[in-house]
N, C-alpha and C positions, 0 to 999 in steps of 0.2 A: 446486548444492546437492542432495544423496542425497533422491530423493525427491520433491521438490517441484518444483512446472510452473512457476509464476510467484510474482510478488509483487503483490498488489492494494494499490490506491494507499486512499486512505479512503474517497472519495468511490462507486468503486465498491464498495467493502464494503458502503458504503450501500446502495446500488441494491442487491444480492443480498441482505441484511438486509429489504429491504423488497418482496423477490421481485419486481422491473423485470426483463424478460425480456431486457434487454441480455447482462443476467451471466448467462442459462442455460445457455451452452455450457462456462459455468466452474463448473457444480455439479457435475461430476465432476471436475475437478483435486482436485488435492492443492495449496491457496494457503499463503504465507507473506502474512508482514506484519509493517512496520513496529511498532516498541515505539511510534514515532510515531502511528503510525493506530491502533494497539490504546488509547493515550492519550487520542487523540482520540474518539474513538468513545466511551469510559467518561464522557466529561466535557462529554457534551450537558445544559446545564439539562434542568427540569422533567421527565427519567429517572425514570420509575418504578422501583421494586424490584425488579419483575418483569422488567420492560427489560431495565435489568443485570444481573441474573441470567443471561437467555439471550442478551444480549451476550459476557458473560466465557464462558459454554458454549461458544458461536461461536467466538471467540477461542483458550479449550483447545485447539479442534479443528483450527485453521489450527497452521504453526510461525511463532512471534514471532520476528523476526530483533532481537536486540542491539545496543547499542553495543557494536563493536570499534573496536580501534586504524585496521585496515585503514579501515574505515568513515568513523571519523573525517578521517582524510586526506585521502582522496576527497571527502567533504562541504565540506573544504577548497579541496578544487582548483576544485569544482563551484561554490561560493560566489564564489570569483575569479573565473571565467573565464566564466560564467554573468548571478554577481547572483541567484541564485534565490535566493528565501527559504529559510529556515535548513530548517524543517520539509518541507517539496519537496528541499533539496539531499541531506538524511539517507536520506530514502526512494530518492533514485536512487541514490546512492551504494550502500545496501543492495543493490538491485538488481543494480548494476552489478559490486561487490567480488564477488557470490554467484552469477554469472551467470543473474539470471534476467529475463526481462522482465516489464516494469511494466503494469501491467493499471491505465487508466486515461480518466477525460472528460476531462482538465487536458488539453488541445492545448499551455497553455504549455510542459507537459514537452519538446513538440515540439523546443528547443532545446537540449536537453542530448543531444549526437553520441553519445554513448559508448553509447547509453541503449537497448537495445532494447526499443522502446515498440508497446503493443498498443492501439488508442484504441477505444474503446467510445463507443458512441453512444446512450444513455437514449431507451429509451420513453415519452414522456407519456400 
């Protein structure tokens, strides 16, 4: 994909959202991300206004990858062959259709071969 280094799974979006120093080597990429994790990420209860606010600003600032066809497919195959859940098979597919790797704590992603996975390891 023109441009862009990876794609961040949500969970690490988190962690960079909440400046965990795991994601600091990924404040200067240029990240994508899932419509899935842009989703998720908007649809935390108890989200202040403000939250939101500079969540969606966040979000402008990455590029959202879509549902396509290609995508869909893939999340197909992934689903079969896999069993991942639906919201996991989307994001690797994303990933995988766009060749980028997945910037992720999910070790389950571990499973999906296709999948050039980057695993992050959270600060406490």
């Amino acid at each position: 994909m023109n441009g862009v280094d990876c794609l961040a799974d949500t969970n690490a979006l988190i962690y960079l959202l909440n400046g965990n120093s795991c994601m600091f080597p990924y404040l200067e990429k240029n990240l994508a991300l899932s419509i899935i994790s842009a989703m998720e990420l908007l649809s935390f209860s108890g989200m202040t206004e403000t939250e939101g606010q500079s969540i969606r600003s966040f979000i402008n600032d990455c590029t959202e990858i879509t549902l396509s066809n290609d995508i869909k497919e893939k999340t197909i195959e992934i689903r079969k062959k896999y069993r991942a859940k639906l919201p996991d098979a989307i994001i690797a597919a994303s990933a995988i259709v766009n060749g980028l790797p997945l910037i992720t704590a999910d070790k389950g992603f571990k499973q999906i071969e296709e999948l050039d996975l980057q695993i992050i390891v959270p600060i406490m």
